[in-house]
SELUM-613244 format. One record per residue (C-alpha): residue in three letters; y, z, x. Coordinates in pm, 1 decimal. Layout:
BEGIN
+------+----------+----------+----------+
! code !       c2 !       c3 !       c1 !
+------+----------+----------+----------+
!  Ala !        Y !        Z !        X !
...
+------+----------+----------+----------+
This chain:
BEGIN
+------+----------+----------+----------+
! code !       c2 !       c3 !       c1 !
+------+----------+----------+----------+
!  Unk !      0.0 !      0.0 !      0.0 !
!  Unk !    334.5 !    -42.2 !    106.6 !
!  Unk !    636.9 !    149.9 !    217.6 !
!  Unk !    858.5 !    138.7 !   -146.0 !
!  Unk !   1189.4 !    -12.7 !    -39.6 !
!  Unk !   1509.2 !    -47.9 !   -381.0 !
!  Unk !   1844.3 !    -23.3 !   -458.5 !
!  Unk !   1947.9 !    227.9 !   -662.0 !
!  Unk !   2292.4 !    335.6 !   -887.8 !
!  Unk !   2132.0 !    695.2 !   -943.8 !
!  Unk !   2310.8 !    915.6 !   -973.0 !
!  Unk !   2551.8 !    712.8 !   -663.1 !
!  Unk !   2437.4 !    379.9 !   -478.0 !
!  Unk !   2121.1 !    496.3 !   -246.8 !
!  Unk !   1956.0 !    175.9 !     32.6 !
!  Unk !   1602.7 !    346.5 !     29.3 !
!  Unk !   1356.0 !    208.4 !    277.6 !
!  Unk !   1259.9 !    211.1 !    581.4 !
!  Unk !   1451.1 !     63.6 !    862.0 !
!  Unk !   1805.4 !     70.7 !    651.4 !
!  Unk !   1953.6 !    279.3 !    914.2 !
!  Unk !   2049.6 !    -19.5 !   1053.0 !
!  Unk !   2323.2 !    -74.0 !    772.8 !
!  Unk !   2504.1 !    238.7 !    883.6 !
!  Unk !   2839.7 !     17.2 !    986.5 !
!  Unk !   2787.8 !   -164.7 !    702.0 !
!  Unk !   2804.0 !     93.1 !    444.0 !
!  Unk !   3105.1 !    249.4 !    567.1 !
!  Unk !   3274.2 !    -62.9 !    540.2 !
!  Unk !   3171.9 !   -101.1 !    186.8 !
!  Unk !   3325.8 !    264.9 !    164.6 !
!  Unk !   3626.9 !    198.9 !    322.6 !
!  Unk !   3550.8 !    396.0 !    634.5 !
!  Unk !   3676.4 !    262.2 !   1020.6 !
!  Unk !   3692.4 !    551.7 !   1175.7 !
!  Unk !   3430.6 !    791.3 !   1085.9 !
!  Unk !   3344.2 !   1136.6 !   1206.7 !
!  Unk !   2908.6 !   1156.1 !   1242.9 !
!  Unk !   2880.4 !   1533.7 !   1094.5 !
!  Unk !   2572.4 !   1692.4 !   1163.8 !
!  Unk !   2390.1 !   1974.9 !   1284.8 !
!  Unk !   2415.5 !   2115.8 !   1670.8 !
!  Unk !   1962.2 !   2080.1 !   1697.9 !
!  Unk !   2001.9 !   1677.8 !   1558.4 !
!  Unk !   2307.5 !   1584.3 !   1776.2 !
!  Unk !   2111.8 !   1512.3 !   2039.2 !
!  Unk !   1793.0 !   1387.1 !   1931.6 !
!  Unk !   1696.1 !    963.2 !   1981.5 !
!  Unk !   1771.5 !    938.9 !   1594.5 !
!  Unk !   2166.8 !   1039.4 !   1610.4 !
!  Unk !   2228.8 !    840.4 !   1950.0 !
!  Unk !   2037.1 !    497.2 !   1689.4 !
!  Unk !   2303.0 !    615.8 !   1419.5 !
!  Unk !   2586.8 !    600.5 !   1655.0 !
!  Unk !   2448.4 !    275.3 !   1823.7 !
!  Unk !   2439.1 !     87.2 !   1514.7 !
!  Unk !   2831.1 !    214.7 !   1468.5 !
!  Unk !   2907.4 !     99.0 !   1820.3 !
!  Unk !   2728.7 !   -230.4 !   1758.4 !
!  Unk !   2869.2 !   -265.7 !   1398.5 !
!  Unk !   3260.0 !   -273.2 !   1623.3 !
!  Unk !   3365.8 !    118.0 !   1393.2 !
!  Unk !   3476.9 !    365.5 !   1614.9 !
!  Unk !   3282.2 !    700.1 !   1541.6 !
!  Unk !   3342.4 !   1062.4 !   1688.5 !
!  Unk !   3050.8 !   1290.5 !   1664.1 !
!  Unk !   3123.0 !   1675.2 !   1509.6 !
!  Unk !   2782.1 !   1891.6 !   1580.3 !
!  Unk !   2930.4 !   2287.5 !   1549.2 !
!  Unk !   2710.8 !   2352.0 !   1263.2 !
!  Unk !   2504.0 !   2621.7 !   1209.6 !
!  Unk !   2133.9 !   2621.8 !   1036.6 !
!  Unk !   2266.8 !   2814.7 !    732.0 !
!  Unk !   2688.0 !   2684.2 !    802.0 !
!  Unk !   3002.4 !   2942.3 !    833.5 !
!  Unk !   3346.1 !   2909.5 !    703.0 !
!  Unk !   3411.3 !   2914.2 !   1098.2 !
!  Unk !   3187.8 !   2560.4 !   1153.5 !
!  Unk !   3430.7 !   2365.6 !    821.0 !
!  Unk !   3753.0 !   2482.9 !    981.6 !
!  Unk !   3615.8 !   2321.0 !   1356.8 !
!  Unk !   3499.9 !   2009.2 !   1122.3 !
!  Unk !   3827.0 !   1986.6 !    975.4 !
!  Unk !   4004.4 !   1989.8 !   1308.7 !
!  Unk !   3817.8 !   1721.1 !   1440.4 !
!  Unk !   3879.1 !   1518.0 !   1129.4 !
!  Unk !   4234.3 !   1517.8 !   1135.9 !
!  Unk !   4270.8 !   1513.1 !   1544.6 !
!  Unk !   4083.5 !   1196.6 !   1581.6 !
!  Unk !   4266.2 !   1080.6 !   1309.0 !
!  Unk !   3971.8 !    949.3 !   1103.2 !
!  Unk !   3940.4 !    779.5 !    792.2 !
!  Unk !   3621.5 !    912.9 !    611.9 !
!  Unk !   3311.4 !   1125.9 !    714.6 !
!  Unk !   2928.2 !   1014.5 !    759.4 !
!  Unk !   2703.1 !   1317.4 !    702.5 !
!  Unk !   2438.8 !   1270.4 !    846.5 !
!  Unk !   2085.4 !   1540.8 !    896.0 !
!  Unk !   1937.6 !   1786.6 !    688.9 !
!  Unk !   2128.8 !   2035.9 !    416.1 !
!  Unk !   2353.7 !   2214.2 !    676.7 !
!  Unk !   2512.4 !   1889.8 !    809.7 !
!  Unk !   2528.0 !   1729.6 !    503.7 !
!  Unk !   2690.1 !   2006.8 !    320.6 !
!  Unk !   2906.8 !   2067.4 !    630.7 !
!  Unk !   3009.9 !   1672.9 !    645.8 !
!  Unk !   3048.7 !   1630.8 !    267.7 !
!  Unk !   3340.2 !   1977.8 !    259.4 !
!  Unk !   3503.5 !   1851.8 !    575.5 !
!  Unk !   3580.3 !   1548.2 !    385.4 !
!  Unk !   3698.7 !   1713.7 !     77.6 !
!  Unk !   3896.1 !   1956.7 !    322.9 !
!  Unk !   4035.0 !   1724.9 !    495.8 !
!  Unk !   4358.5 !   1655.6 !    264.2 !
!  Unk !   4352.6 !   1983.1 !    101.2 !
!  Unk !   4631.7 !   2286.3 !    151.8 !
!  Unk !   4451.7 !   2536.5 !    -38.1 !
!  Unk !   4187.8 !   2757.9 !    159.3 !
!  Unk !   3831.6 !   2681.4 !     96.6 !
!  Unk !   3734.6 !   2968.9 !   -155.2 !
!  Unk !   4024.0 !   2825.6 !   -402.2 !
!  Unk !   3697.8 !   2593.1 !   -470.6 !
!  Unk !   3383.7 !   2771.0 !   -503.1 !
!  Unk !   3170.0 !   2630.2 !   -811.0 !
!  Unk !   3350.1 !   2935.6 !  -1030.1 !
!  Unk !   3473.6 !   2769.9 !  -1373.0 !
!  Unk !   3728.3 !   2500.8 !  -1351.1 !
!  Unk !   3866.3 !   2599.1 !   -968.6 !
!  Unk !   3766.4 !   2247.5 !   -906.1 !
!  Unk !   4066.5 !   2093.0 !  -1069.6 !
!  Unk !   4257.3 !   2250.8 !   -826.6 !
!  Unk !   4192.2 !   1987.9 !   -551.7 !
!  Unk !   4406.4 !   1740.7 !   -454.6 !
!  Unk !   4167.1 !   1446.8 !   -512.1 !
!  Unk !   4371.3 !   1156.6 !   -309.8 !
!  Unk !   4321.7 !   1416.2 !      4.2 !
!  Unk !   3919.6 !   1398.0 !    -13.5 !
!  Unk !   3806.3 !   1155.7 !    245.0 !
!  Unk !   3540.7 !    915.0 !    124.3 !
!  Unk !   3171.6 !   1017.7 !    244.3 !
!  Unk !   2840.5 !    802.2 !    328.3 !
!  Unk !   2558.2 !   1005.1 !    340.9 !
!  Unk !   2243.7 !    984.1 !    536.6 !
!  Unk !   1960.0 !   1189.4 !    501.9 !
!  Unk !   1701.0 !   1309.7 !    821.2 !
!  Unk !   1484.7 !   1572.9 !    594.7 !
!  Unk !   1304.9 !   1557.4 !    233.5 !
!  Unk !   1434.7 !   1912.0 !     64.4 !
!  Unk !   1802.7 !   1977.8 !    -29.5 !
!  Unk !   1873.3 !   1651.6 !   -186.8 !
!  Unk !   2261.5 !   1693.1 !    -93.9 !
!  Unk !   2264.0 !   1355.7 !     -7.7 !
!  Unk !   2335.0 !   1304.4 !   -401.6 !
!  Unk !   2534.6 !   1612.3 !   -461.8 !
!  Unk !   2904.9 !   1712.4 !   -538.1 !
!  Unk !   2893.0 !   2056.5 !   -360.9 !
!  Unk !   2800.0 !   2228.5 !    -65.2 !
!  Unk !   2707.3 !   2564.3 !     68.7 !
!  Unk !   2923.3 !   2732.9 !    297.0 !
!  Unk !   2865.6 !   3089.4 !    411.8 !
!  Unk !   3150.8 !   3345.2 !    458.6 !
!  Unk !   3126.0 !   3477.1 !    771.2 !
!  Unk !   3311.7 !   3775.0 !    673.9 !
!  Unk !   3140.0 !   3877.2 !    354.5 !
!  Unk !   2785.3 !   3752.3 !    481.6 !
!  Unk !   2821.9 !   3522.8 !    137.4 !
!  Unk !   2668.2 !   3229.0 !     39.9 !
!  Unk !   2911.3 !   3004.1 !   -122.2 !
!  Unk !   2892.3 !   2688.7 !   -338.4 !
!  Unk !   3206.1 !   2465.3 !   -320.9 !
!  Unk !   3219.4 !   2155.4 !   -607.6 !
!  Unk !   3398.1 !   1909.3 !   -657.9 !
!  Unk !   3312.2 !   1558.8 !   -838.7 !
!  Unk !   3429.1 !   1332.0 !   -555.0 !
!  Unk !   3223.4 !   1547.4 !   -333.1 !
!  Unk !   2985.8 !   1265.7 !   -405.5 !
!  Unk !   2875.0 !   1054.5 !   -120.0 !
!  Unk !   3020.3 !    655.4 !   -191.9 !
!  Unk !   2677.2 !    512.6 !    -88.2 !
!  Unk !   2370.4 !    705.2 !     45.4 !
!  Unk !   2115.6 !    592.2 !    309.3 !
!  Unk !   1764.4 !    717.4 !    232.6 !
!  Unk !   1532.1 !    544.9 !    562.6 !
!  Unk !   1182.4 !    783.4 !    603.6 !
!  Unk !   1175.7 !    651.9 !    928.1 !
!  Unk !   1454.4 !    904.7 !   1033.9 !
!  Unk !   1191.4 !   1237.8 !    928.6 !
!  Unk !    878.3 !   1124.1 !   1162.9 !
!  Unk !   1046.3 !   1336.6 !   1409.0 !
!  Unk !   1051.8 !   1657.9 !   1191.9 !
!  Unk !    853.5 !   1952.5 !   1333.6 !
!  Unk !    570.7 !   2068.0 !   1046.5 !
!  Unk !    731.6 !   2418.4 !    989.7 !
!  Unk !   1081.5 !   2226.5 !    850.2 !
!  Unk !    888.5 !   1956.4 !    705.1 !
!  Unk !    670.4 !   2172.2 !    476.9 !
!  Unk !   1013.6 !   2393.9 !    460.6 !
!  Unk !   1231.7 !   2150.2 !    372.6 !
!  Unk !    959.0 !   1968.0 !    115.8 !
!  Unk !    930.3 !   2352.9 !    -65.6 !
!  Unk !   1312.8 !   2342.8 !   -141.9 !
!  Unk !   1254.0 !   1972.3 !   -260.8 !
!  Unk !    982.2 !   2198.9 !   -527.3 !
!  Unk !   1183.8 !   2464.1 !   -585.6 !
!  Unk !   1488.1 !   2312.2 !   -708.1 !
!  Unk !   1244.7 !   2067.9 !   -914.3 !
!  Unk !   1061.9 !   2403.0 !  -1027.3 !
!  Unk !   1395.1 !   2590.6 !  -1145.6 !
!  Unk !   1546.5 !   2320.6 !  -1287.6 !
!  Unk !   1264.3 !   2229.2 !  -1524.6 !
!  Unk !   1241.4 !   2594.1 !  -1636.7 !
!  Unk !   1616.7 !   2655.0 !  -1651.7 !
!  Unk !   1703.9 !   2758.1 !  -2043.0 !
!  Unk !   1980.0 !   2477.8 !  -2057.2 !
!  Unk !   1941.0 !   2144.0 !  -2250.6 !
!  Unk !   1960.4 !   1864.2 !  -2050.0 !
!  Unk !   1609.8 !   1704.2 !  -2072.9 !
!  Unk !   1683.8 !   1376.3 !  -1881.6 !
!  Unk !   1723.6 !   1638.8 !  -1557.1 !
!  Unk !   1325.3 !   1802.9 !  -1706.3 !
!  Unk !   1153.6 !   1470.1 !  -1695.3 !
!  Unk !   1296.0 !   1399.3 !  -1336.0 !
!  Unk !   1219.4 !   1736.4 !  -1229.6 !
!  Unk !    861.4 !   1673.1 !  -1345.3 !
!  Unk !    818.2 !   1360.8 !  -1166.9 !
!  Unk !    977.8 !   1560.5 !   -883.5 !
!  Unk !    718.5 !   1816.8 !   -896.0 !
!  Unk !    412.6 !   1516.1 !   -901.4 !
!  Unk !    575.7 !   1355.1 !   -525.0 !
!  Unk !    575.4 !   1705.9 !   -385.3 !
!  Unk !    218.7 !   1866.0 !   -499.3 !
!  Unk !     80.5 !   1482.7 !   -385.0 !
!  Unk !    263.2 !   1409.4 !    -92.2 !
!  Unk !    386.2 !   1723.1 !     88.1 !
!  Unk !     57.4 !   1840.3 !    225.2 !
!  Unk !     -5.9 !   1425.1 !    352.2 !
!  Unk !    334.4 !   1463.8 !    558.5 !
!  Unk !    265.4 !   1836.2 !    720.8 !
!  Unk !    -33.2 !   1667.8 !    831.4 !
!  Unk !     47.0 !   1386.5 !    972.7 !
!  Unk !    412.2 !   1326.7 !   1010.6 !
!  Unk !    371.2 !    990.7 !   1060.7 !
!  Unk !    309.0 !    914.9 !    696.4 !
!  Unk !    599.4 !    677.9 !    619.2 !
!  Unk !    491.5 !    596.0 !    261.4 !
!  Unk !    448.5 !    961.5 !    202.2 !
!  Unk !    771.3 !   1077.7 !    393.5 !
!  Unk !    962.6 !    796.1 !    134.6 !
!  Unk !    807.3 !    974.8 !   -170.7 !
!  Unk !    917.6 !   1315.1 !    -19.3 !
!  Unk !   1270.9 !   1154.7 !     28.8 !
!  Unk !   1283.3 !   1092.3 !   -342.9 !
!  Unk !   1128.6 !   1398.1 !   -458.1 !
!  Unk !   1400.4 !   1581.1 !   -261.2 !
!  Unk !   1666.3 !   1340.9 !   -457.5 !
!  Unk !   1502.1 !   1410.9 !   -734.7 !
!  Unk !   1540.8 !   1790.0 !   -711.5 !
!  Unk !   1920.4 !   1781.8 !   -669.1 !
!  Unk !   1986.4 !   1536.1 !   -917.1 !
!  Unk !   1776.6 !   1757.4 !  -1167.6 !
!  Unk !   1900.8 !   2114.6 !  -1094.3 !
!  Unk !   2295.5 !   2004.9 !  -1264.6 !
!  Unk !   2041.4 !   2151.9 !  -1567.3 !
!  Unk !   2016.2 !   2491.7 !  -1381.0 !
!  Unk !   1876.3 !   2696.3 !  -1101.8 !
!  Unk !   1772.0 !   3035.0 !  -1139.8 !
!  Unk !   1617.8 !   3354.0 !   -918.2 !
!  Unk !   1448.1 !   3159.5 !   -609.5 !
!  Unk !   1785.6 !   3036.4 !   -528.1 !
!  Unk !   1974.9 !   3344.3 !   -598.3 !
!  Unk !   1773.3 !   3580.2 !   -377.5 !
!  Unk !   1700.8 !   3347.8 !   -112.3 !
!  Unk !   2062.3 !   3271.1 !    -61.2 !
!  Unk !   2208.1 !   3634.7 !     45.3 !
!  Unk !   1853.6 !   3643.8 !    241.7 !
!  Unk !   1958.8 !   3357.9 !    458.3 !
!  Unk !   2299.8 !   3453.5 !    457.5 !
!  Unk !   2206.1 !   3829.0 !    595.8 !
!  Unk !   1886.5 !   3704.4 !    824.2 !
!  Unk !   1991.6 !   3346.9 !    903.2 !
!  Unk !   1607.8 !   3217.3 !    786.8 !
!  Unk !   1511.2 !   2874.1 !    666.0 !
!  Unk !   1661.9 !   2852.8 !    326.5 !
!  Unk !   1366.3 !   2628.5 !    216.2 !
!  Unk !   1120.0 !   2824.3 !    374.2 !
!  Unk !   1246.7 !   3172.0 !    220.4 !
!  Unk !   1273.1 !   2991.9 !   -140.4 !
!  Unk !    909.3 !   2894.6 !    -33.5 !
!  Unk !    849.6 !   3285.4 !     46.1 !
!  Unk !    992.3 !   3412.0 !   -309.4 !
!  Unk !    841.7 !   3114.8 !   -539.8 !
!  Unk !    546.2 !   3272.7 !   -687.1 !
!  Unk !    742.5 !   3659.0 !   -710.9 !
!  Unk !    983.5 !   3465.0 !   -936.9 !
!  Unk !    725.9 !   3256.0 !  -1088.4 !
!  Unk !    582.4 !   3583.8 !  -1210.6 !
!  Unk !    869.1 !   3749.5 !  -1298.0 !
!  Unk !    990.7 !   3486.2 !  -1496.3 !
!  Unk !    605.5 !   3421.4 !  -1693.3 !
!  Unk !    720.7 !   3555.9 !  -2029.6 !
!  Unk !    962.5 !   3276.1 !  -2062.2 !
!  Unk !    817.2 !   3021.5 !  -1927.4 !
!  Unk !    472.4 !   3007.6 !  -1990.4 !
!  Unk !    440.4 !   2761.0 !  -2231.2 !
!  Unk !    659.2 !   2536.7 !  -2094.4 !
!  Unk !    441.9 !   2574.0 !  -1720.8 !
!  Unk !    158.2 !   2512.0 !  -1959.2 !
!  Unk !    320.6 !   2166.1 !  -2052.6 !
!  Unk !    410.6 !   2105.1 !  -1695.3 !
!  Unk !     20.8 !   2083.6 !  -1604.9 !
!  Unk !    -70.9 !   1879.6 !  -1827.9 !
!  Unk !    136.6 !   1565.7 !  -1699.7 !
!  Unk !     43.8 !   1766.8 !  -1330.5 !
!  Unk !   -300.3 !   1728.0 !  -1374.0 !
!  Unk !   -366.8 !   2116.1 !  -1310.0 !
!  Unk !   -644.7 !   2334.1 !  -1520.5 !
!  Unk !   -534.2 !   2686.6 !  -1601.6 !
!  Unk !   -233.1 !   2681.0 !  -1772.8 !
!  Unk !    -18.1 !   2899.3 !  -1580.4 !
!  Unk !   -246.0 !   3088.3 !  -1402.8 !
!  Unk !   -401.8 !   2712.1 !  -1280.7 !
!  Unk !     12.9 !   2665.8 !  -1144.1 !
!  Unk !     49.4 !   2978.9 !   -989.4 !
!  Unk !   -286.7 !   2879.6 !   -821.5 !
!  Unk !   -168.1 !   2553.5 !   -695.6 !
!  Unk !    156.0 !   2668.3 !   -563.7 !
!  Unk !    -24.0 !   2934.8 !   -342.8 !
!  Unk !   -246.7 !   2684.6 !   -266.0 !
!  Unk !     37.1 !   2439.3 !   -165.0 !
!  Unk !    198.0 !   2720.8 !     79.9 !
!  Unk !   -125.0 !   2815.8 !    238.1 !
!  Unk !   -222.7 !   2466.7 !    309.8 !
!  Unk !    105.8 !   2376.5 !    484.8 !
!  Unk !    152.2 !   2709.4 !    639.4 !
!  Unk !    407.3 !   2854.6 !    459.5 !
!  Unk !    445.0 !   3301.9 !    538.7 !
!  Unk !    308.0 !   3453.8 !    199.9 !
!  Unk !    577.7 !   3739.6 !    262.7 !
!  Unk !    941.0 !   3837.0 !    337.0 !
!  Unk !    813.3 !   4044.5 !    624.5 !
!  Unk !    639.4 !   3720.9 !    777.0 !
!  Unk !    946.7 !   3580.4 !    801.1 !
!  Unk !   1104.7 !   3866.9 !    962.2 !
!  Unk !   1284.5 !   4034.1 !    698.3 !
!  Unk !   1294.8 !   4401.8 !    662.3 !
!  Unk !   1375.2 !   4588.5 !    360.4 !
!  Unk !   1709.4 !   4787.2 !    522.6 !
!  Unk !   1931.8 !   4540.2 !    323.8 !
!  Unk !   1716.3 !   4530.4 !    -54.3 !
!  Unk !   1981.3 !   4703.0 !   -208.5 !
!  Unk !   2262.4 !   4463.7 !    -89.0 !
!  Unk !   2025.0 !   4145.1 !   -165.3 !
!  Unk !   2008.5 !   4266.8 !   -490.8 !
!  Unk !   2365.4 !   4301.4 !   -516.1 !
!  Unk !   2449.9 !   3970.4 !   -419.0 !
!  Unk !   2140.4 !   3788.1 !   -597.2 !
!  Unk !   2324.7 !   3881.3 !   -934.8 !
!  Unk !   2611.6 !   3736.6 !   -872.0 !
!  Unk !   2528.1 !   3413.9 !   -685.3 !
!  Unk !   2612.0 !   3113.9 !   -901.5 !
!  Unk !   2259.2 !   3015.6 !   -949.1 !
!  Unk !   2170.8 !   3334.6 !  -1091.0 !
!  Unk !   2218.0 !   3229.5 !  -1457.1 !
!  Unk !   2063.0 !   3004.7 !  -1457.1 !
!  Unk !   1693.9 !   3207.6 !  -1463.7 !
!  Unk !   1514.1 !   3230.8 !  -1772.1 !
!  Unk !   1501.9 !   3590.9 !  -1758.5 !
!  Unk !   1815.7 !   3759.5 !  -1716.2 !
!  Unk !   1851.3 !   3893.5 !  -1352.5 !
!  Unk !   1982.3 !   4174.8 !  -1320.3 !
!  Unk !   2009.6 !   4417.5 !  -1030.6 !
!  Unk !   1729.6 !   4634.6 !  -1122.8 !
!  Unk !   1494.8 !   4267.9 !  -1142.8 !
!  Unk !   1623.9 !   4127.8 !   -858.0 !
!  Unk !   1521.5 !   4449.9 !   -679.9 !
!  Unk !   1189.2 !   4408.5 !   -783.8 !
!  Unk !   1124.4 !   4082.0 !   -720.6 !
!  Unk !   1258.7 !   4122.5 !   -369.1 !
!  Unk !   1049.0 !   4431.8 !   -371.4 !
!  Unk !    746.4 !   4176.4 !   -465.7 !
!  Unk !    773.4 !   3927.8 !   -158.5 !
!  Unk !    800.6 !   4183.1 !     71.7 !
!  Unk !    460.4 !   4357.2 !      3.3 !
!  Unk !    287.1 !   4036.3 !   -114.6 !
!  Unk !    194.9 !   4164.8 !   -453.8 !
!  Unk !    309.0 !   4143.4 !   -852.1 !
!  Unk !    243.7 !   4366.0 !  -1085.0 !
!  Unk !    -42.4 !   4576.9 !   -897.1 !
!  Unk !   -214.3 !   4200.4 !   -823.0 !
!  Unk !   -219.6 !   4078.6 !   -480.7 !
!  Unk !    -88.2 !   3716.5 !   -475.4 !
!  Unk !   -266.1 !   3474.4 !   -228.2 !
+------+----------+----------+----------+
C-alpha cells in the first residue's frame, strides 16, 4: 500500500505527504512571507531535518533566521527572546516548525509580534481575544516534526509563566497557521519514548474530546476516527520508526485530535498541565500516565458513550474491554503506569490540585472537577490503583 499523499482545506490548507518539505519556500510565498524566522525547539535546531528546512529556504532565494530558545514545556521568558528576534531581523512572518513547544512558541511570537499589550491580556479567558490588534499578527506556516499536539491546526498556544509555575493557553483566531506542511518523513528520526509520547497526546485529546459534555458532534466523529489511527498505528511506529505509511496516519490522527478538542477537553489535560509545569515532564507522556485514573474517574458519565466508542473500535467489553486496551496500548509502547515512574513525588498534590481546577481545560470533564477529585485522581496515578483495584 502506499504512502497517502492530499490536499486538504481542513480546518486551514495542509500539503500532506511525504517529501513536501521540499515546498517550504514555496508556501511562504503563497503566505506572503520573505523573511521568515524558523521557530523551533533548542533539541531540533540542530538535527539533519532543520539544516533540509533551512536548505530548501536558501535554495527557494527567502532569507530565514533561525530562533531555537525554547524550552520542552516553553516560558514566558523563551516568547519575549522569540519576539526580539522577530522584530530585530526585521522579518515578515514566522515558520514554526517541530513538535508542540516550537510550534506553540512560533505560532505566539507571530501573534506577539505587533502587539503592545503583555501576553496574559490573551489567555483563552472569555472574550480577551478581541483585545488583539489583528493587523500586528504576523502570518504563520506551520510544519510539523511529531504526531501528538496537533498545533499545527490550532489558534492557541501554551505558554508557561515562569513566575507562577502556570500553564497558560493564549487564543486567538488568526493564530491559525496560513498553510500547514504535514511530510512523515520529518518523524523517522523521533526517539520511541517521544514517539509513543507524543502519539498518547494525539489519543488523549481524541479521548477527551469525544467524551466532553458539549454538542459539537462533527468534532465526536473525527475524534473517533482519531482514536481508530492511534490504537492501529501507534504501536507499528514505536516499533519500527521507519513506518512511513504508519507515521502519515499518526500525523493525521494528531490533526485530528486538535481539530476535535474545540468540543472540549477535560481532567487528563488539566492535571497534566500544572504537572509539567511544576516537574518539566513530557506533557504527552504524563497525559499518557493519568489516562486510565481519569478514565475511571470519569466512568459514571461516560460509560455508555465508551460503550458506543467500541463498537466502531472493534473492542469487546464495553468499557471495561477500553480500559483494557488503553493499558494495553501503554504497556506495549512503554509508557510508566505511574506518576512516580516518571519522577513525580507527591510534595506538590495539594498545589496540582489547586491548579488542575482552574486550568481552562478543566470544564470541560464530564464530571465536575473539583479540588477534592482532582486530588484523588492525582492520588490514583501516583500509587497505580482506582478504587482499591490495581490498574495494569
Amino acid at each position: 500500500m502506499t504512502t497517502p499523499t492530499a490536499n486538504w482545506s481542513f480546518p486551514t490548507a495542509v500539503r500532506f505527504g511525504a517529501g513536501r518539505i521540499t515546498e517550504l519556500a514555496d508556501a511562504c510565498r503563497a503566505a506572503g512571507i520573505n523573511r521568515p524566522l524558523v521557530v523551533t525547539d533548542a533539541g531540533l535546531a540542530p538535527l539533519p531535518i532543520t539544516a533540509m528546512a533551512l536548505g530548501v529556504l536558501a535554495d527557494g532565494g527567502l532569507e530565514a533566521s533561525l530562533f531555537s530558545d525554547v524550552r520542552p514545556n516553553p516560558t514566558d521568558a523563551n516568547l519575549a527572546s522569540g519576539v526580539t528576534a522577530f522584530r530585530d531581523g526585521g522579518h515578515d512572518g514566522v515558520i514554526a516548525f517541530g513538535g508542540g513547544s516550537g510550534l506553540d512558541v512560533g505560532k505566539v511570537v507571530a501573534f506577539m509580534a505587533g502587539q503592545t499589550r503583555p501576553v496574559w491580556d490573551f489567555e483563552d479567558i472569555g472574550d480577551w481575544w478581541t483585545r488583539a490588534d489583528e493587523a500586528g499578527i504576523a502570518p504563520i506556516v506551520a510544519v510539523a516534526t511529531t504526531a501528538g499536539t496537533g498545533s499545527e491546526v490550532g489558534r492557541a498556544g501554551v505558554i508557561t509563566d515562569a513566575a507562577t509555575h502556570t500553564k497558560k493557553v493564549i487564543f486567538h483566531p488568526k493564530m491559525m497557521p496560513q498553510i500547514v506542511i504535514c511530510d512523515p518523513d520529518l518523524t523517522v528520526g523521533m526517539p520511541a519514548f517521544i514517539t509513543a509520547g507524543t502519539g498518547m497526546d494525539a489519543l488523549a485529546h481524541c479521548l477527551e474530546a469525544y467524551c466532553a459534555p458539549s454538542y459539537h458532534p462533527m468534532a465526536e466523529g473525527i475524534a473517533v476516527e482519531g482514536m481508530r489511527l492511534v490504537f492501529e498505528n501507534l504501536p507499528k511506529v514505536v516499533a519500527q520508526g521507519t513506518d512511513i505509511e504508519a507515521r502519515a496516519h499518526m500525523m493525521s490522527a494528531a490533526m485530528m485530535g486538535a481539530a476535535a478538542f474545540q468540543k472540549g477537553l477535560g481532567a487528563i489535560h488539566s492535571l497534566s498541565h500544572p504537572v509539567g509545569a511544576l516537574y518539566d515532564t513530557h506533557h504527552g507522556m504524563t497525559n499518557a500516565v493519568f489516562m486510565p485514573y481519569v478514565l475511571a474517574f470519569n466512568r459514571p458519565a461516560i460509560e455508555a458513550r465508551i460503550g458506543r466508542l467500541t463498537g466502531y473500535l472493534g473492542i469487546d467489553g464495553g468499557f471495561d474491554g477500553f480500559m483494557g486496551a488503553v493499558l494495553d496500548l501503554r504497556a506495549r509502547i512503554g509508557v510508566p503506569h505511574t506518576l512516580a515512574d516518571l519522577g513525580v513525588d507527591g510534595a506538590r498534590r495539594d498545589d496540582i490540585a489547586a491548579m488542575a481546577i482552574v486550568d481552562p481545560t478543566a470544564g470541560g470533564n464530564p464530571v465536575e472537577l473539583t479540588i477534592e477529585a482532582a486530588g484523588t485522581i492525582f492520588d490514583m496515578a501516583i500509587a497505580g490503583a482506582t478504587g482499591g483495584t490495581t490498574l495494569g
